[in-house]
C-alpha positions in Angstrom: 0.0 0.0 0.0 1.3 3.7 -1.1 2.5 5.7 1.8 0.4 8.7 1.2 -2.5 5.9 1.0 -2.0 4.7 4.7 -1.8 8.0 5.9 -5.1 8.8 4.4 -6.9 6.2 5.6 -5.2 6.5 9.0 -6.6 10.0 9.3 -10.0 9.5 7.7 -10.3 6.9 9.9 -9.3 9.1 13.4 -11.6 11.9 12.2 -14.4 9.1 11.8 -13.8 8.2 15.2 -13.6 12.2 16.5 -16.5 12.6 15.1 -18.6 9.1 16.0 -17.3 8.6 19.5 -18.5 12.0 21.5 -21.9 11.9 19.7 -22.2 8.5 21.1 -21.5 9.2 24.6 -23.5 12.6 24.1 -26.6 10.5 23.5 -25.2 8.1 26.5 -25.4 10.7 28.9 -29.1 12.2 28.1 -30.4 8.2 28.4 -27.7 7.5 31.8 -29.2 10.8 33.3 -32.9 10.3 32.2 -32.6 7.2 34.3 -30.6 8.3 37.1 -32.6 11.0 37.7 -36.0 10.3 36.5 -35.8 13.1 33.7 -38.5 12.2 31.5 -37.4 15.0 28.7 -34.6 12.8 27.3 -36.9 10.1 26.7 -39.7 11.4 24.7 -37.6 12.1 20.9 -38.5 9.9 18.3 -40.6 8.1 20.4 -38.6 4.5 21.9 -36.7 5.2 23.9 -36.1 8.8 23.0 -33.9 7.5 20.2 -34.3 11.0 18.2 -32.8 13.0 20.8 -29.1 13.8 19.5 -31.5 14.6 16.2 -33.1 17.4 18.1 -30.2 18.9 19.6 -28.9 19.1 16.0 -31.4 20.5 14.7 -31.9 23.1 17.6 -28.4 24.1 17.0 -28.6 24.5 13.3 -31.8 26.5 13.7 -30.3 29.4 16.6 -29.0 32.3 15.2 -24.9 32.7 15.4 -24.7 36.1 18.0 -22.1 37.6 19.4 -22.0 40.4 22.1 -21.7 43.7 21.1 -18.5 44.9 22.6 -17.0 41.6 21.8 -13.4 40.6 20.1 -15.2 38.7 17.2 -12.4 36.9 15.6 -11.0 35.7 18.7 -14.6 35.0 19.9 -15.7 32.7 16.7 -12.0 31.4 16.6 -12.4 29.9 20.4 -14.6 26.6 20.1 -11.9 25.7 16.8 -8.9 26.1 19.5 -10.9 23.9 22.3 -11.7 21.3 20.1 -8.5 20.8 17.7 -6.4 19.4 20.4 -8.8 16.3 21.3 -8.9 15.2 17.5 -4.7 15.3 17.8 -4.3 13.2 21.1 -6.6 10.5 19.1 -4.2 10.2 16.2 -1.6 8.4 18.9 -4.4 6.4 21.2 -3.9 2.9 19.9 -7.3 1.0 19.3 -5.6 -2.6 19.1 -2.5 -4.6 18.5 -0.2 -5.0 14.9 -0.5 -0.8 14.2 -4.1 -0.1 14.8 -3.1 3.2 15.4 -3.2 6.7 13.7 0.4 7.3 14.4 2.8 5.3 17.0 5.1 7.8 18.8 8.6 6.8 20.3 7.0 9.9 23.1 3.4 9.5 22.8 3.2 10.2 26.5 4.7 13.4 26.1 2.5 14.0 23.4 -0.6 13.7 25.0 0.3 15.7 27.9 1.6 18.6 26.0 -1.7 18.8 24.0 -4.0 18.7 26.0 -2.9 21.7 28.0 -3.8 23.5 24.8 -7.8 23.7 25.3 -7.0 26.1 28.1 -6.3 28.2 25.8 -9.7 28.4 23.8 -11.4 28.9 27.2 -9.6 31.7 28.1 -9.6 33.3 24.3 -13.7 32.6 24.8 -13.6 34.3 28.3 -11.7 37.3 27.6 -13.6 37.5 24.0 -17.0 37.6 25.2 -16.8 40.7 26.8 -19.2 39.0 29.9 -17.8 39.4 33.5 -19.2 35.7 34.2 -17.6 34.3 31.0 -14.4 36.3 32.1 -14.8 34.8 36.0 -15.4 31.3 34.3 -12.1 31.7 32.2 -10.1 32.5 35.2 -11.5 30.0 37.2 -10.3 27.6 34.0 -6.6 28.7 33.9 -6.4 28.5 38.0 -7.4 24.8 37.7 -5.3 24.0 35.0 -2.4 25.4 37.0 -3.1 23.3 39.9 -4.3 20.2 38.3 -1.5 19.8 35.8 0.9 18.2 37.8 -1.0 15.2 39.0 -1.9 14.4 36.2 1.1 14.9 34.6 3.0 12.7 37.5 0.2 9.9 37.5 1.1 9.2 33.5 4.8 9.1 34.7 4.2 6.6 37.0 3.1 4.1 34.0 5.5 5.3 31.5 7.9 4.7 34.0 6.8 1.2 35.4 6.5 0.1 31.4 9.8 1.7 30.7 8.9 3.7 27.5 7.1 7.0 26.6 5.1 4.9 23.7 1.4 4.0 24.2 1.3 0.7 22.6 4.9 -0.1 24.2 3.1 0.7 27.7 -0.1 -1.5 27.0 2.5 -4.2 25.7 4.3 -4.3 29.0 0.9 -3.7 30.9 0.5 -6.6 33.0 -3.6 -7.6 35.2 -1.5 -7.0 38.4 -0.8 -3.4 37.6 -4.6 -2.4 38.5 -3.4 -3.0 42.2 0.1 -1.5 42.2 -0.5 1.4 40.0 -4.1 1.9 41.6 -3.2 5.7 43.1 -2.0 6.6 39.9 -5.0 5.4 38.1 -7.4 7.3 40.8 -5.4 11.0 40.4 -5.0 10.8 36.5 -8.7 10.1 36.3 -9.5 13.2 38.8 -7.0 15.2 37.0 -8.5 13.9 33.8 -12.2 15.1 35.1 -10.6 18.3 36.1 -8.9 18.9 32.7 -12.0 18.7 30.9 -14.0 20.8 33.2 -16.7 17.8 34.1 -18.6 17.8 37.2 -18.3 17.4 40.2 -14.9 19.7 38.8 -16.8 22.0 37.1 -16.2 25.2 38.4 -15.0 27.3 35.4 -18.7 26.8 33.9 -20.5 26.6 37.0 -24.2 27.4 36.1 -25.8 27.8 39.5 -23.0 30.6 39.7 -21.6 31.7 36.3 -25.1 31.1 34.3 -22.8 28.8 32.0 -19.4 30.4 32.8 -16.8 30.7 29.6 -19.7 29.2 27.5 -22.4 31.8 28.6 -22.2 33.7 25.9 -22.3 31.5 23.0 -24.8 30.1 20.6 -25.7 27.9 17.6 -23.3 26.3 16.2 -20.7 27.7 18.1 -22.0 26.3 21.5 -22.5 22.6 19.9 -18.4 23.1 19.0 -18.2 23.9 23.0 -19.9 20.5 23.6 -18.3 18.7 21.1 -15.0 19.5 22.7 -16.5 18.6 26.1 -17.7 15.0 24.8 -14.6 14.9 23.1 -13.0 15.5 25.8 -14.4 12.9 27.7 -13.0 10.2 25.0 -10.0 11.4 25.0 -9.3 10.7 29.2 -11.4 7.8 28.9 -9.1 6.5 26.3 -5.7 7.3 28.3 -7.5 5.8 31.3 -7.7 2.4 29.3 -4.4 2.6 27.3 -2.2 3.8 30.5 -4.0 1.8 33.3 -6.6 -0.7 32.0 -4.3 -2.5 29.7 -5.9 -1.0 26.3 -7.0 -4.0 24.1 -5.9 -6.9 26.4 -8.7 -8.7 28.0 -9.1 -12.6 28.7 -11.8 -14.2 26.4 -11.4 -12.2 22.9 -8.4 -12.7 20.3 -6.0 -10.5 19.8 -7.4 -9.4 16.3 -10.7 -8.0 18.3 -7.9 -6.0 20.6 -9.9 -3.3 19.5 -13.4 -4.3 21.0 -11.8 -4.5 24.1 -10.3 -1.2 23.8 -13.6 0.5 22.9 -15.4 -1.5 25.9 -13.6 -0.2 28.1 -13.6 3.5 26.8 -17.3 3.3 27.3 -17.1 1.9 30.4 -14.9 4.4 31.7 -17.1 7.6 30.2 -19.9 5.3 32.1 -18.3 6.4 35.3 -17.5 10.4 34.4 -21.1 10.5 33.5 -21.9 8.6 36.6 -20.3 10.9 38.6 -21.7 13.9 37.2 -25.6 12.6 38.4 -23.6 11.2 41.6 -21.7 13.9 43.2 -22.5 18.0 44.3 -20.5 20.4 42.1 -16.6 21.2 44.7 -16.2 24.4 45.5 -13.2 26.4 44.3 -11.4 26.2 47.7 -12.0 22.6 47.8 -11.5 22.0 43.9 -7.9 23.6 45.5 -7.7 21.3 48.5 -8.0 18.5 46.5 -5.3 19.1 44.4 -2.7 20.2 46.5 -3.5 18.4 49.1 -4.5 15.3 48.3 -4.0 14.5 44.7 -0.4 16.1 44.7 1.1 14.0 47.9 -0.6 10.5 46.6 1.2 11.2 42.8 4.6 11.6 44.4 4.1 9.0 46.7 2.8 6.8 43.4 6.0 7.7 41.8 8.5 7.0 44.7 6.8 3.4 45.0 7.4 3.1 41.3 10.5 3.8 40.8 11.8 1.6 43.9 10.4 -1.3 42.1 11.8 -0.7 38.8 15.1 -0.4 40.9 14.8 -4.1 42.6 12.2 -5.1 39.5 
């Protein structure tokens, strides 16, 4: 096969997915909360099931006029939700979805990769706080950057942990050295990336920087139509994208006990969904953290367990 052929169907086949994949666990979360807690909106679309519902939100997107406040920076404004959502579509070009090169592109430092990435959405949220011209979009946007900050290194130290217990930066080298008793030892690390992951993306109970009971819908408030379905695609996205790391760094990616290894990929995508099962879980489970706590949690807790994680990893790899 041609080089230039590969490459093409490599990406077509990553944009399928960037595109696929958050729609799916959009309409997840309207049926997970509908049950949860007994919304009966959700449920009426289309009739079964409320199978039309992703339809309607389309559609209601589609149909809102694109409005932008008066006194706002306009090209920094529209260019935001592009900037917040780019970066998601990127880390999925190095997620392997199985074994023999099932992936858009295999990185010597695909660890490194991710993280530097996906510090980039930050920058949309500020670029739509500032634009917007909104003190509650501007408030939402600060509150964005100061959790960044603070959640950065956790989750920056939890992936460490892996990459150095499977000895290589690569994400199929680390699920190829990933072994079942890893879910013990590397538990911690497993627990602060996914907190740090929730926080990264802004997901509740780590929602502060949108915040609606406080910020009407924080960095987001002022956006609508399509521009405000890019925000929530880069939210869903967002949640693939930890939910894939979670499975690839921790879970052991495409390795599971009853399929072959040519269905490595089923695994991989069972567990993804499994995993955005639990953010959206969490979201109907748990009351929105306060800033000072969001704060506390990091520094305090989050911080302390990663290095600790890290210590105990790197003694074993001494005596391992």
């Amino acid at each position: 096969m041609p080089v230039w052929l590969d490459v093409a169907i490599r990406v077509a086949a990553v944009l399928a997915a960037f595109l696929v994949l958050p729609l799916v666990i959009g309409q997840a979360e309207h049926k997970v909360m509908a049950h949860m807690q007994g919304r009966l909106g959700p449920m009426y679309a289309g009739g079964f099931h409320g199978w039309a519902q992703l339809i309607a939100d389309g559609v209601k997107f589609v149909q809102k006029e694109d409005i932008a406040p008066r006194n706002a920076d306009r090209p920094v404004f529209q260019l935001a939700p592009v900037v917040a959502v780019i970066p998601y579509l990127l880390v999925l070009l190095v997620v392997p979805l199985g074994p023999g090169g099932l992936v858009g592109r295999d990185l010597d430092a695909g660890v490194f990769f991710v993280l530097a990435v996906l510090s980039v959405p930050i920058v949309g949220v500020m670029m739509a706080a500032w634009a917007s011209a909104s003190k509650y979009s501007l408030l939402g946007g600060v509150r964005g950057a100061a959790q960044l900050l603070g959640y950065e290194l956790p989750f920056v130290l939890a992936a460490a942990s892996v990459a150095m217990a499977a000895g290589t930066l690569s994400l199929p080298g680390i699920v190829e050295a990933w072994r079942p008793w890893w879910l013990l030892w590397q538990l911690p690390a497993l627990f602060v990336f996914f907190t740090a992951g929730l926080a990264e993306i802004r997901r509740p109970p780590l929602d502060t920087p949108i915040a609606d009971t406080e910020l009407v819908f924080g960095y987001k408030t002022e956006y609508t139509g399509m521009r405000f379905a890019f925000m929530m695609l880069a939210e869903y996205a967002g949640i693939v994208v930890i939910a894939a790391l979670t499975t690839v760094l921790f879970l052991g990616g495409w390795k599971g006990p009853f399929l072959d290894a040519q269905l490595g990929w089923l695994w991989t995508l069972l567990k993804i969904f499994a995993v955005s099962f639990v953010i959206i879980w969490l979201r109907v489970t748990f009351p929105r953290l306060r800033v000072d706590q969001l704060q506390q949690l990091c520094w305090l807790v989050l911080v302390p367990l990663a290095l600790g994680q890290l210590v105990l990893t790197a003694a074993v790899r001494l005596v391992w």
